[in-house]
N, C-alpha and C positions, 0 to 999 in steps of 0.2 A: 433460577438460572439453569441452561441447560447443561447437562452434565456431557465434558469433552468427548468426543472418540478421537484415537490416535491411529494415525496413517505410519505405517511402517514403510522407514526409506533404509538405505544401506547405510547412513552412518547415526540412525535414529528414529524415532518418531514425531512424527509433528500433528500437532492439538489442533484438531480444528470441530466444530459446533453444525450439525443444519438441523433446518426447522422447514415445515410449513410442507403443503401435500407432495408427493412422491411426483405423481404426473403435473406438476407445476412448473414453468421456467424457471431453469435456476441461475442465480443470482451470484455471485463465488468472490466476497471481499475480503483485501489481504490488506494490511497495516503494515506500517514505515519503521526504521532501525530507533531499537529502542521502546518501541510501544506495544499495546495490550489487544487483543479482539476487542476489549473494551471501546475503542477508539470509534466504532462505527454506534455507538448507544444511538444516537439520533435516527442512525436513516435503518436500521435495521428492524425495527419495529414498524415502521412505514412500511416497508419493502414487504412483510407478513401481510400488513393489514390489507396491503394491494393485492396479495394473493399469488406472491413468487414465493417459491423454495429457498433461502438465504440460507451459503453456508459462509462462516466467517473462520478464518485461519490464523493462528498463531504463527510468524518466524520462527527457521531454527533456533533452539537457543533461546527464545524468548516463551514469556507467559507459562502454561501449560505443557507446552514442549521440550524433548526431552533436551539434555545438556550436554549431549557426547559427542554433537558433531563436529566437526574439524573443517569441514569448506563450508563457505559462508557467499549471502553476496546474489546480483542479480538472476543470474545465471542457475545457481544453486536453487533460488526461490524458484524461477519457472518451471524447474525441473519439479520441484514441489508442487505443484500450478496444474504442473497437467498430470502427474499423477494423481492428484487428487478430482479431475475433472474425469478421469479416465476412470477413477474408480465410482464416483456418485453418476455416472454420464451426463453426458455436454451432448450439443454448445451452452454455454452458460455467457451472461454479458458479466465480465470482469471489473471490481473495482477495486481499485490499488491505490494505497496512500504513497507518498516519497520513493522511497528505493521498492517500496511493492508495485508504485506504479509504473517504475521502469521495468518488473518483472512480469507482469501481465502484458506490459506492450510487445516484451521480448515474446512470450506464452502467441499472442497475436500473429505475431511473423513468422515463428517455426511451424507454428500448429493452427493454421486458421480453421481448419476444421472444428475446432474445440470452443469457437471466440465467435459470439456473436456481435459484441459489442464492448465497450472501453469506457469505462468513466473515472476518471484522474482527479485527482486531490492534491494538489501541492509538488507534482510531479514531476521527478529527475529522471526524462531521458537522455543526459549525455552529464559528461561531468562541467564541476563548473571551470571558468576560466584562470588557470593559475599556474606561475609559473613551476618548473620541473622542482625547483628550488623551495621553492612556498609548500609546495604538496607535498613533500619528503620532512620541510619540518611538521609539517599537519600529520603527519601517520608518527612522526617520532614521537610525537608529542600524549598521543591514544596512550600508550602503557601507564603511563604519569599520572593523566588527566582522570582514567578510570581505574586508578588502583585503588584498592583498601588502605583506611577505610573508608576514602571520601568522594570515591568513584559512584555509586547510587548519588548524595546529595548535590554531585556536579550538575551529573546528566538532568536529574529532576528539577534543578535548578534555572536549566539552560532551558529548558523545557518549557519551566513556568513562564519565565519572564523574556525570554526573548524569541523563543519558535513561537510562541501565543500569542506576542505583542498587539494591541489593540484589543478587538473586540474578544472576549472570553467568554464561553460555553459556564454556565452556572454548575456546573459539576468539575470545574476541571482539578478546585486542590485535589479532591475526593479523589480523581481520577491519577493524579502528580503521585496524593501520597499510595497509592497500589503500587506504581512505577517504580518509586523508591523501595518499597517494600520486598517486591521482586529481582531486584537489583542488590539489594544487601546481601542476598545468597550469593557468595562466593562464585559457583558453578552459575550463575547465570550472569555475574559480572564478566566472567575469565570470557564465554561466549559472545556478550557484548563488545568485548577488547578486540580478540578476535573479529568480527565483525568489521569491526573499524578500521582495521588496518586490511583485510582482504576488498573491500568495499570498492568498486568502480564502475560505470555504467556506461563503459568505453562498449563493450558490446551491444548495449542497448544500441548506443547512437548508430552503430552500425548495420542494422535490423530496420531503423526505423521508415524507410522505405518500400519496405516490404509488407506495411500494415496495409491492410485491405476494409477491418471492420469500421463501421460507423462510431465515432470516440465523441465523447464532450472531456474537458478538461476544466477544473477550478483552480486558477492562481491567484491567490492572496496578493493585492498591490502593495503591500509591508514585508514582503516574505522573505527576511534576511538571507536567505540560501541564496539567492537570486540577485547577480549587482544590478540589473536591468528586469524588474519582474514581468512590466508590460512588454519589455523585447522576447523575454524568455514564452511567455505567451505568443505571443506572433510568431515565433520560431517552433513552437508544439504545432499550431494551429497547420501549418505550414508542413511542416514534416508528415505529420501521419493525417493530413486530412481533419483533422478536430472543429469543434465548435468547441472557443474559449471563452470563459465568462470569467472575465479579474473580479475579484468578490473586494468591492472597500472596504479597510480598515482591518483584513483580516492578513495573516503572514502566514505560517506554513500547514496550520488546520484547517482550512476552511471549509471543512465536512462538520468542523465541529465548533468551530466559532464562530460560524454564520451557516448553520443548520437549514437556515430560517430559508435560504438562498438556494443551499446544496438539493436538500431533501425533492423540493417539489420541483425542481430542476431536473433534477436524476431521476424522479417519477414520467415525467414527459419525457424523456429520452427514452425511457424503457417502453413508456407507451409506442412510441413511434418506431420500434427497432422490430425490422421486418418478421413475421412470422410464418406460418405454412400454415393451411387449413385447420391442423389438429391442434394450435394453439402453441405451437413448439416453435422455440428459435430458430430460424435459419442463419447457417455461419458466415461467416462476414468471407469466406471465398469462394460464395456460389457465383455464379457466370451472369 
């Protein structure tokens, strides 16, 4: 396993892993609230043997990363996104699960310079539809739901058996019980809490016009987040330009519950994602 390096931000540092040769295109995948760099096991070792740079990043607050920061949230992570592409240098084609996917898309609009390309996983660019009333008891509800001590086996819980519904990745308890594990620590539950109640993707949706690079998106047709999964697909597709592929039988991983689909999917996008003579991405805002 490789051992992390941490990116110094102003309210912390955040974990993140690369591999694979220096003058490689790089490759920069972020994980969704709640989850591990672990998340990407499947396409990460593809994405090596292709012959890209992959670096894979922890959220604040989660995994590897440290536990002291205090703003959370889409916004928060792309500022994470491009520091961290600023510091290994870009463009890199971005891949984001859930709330990471709506951070890279944001990463996309501010800074195409930095963005070659977009591949989404279960991903929330706008919030979902609810009323003002609904959404006030949903964030009341975060301090209860994820306190000590039964905030780890909630989430882990909810995680197993209904964000995963259907088809399941043959690692996933393995993968549930790290989750749980990293969640019993106090300081990285209090960060998850937080999280959940700062949490909105009102600004993504606001951005999303502004995307320029070439994206693919995967949405699970079971994908409980989603009341409409295949509307919620045709409105990605539509918004930023995407190529959607609904993955059956999968819900909110479909990078990892239907690998089988994602992997060589996400290999031909990167195949086809423009490049320049020297073999280097060109950013999704060239003319």
């Amino acid at each position: 396993m490789t051992t992390p390096h941490r990116l110094p931000r102003p309210e912390g540092r955040v974990a993140y892993t690369v591999d694979g040769p220096d003058s490689a295109p790089l490759v920069l995948l972020v994980p969704g609230m709640g989850d591990l760099r672990s998340t990407w096991r499947d396409l990460t070792p593809a994405l090596l043997d292709a012959g890209y740079r992959v670096a894979v990043t922890d959220l604040r607050g989660h995994g590897d990363s440290d536990t002291t920061f205090r703003t959370h949230g889409d916004e928060a992570t792309a500022s994470d996104v491009v520091a961290l592409l600023e510091h290994l240098g870009g463009p890199a084609v971005l891949v984001g699960h859930s709330m990471g996917a709506g951070a890279v898309t944001l990463v996309a609009a501010e800074r195409p310079d930095l963005v070659a390309g977009l591949v989404l996983s279960g991903p929330f660019l706008r919030d979902p539809e609810l009323s003002r009333t609904s959404r006030a008891i949903i964030r009341a509800s975060y301090p209860v739901l994820f306190a000590r001590p039964w905030g780890a086996r909630v989430w882990a819980g909810y995680y197993r058996k209904t964000l995963n519904r259907g088809r399941t990745s043959p690692w996933l308890d393995e993968h549930v019980a790290d989750l749980r594990e990293r969640l019993a620590d106090p300081a990285h539950l209090r960060q998850f809490r937080m999280l959940c109640r700062q949490l909105t993707h009102a600004p993504v949706a606001a951005r999303v016009g502004d995307v320029r690079a070439p994206a693919l998106a995967f949405v699970g047709t079971v994908d409980p987040d989603f009341h409409d999964p295949v509307a919620e697909g045709a409105w990605i597709g539509e918004a930023i330009g995407a190529e959607v592929v609904m993955v059956p039988d999968a819900a909110h991983y479909p990078h990892h519950q239907a690998a089988d689909v994602v992997v060589p999917r996400t290999l031909h996008f990167l195949a086809a994602t423009p490049r320049d003579a020297a073999g280097s991405w060109l950013p999704g805002d060239r003319a």
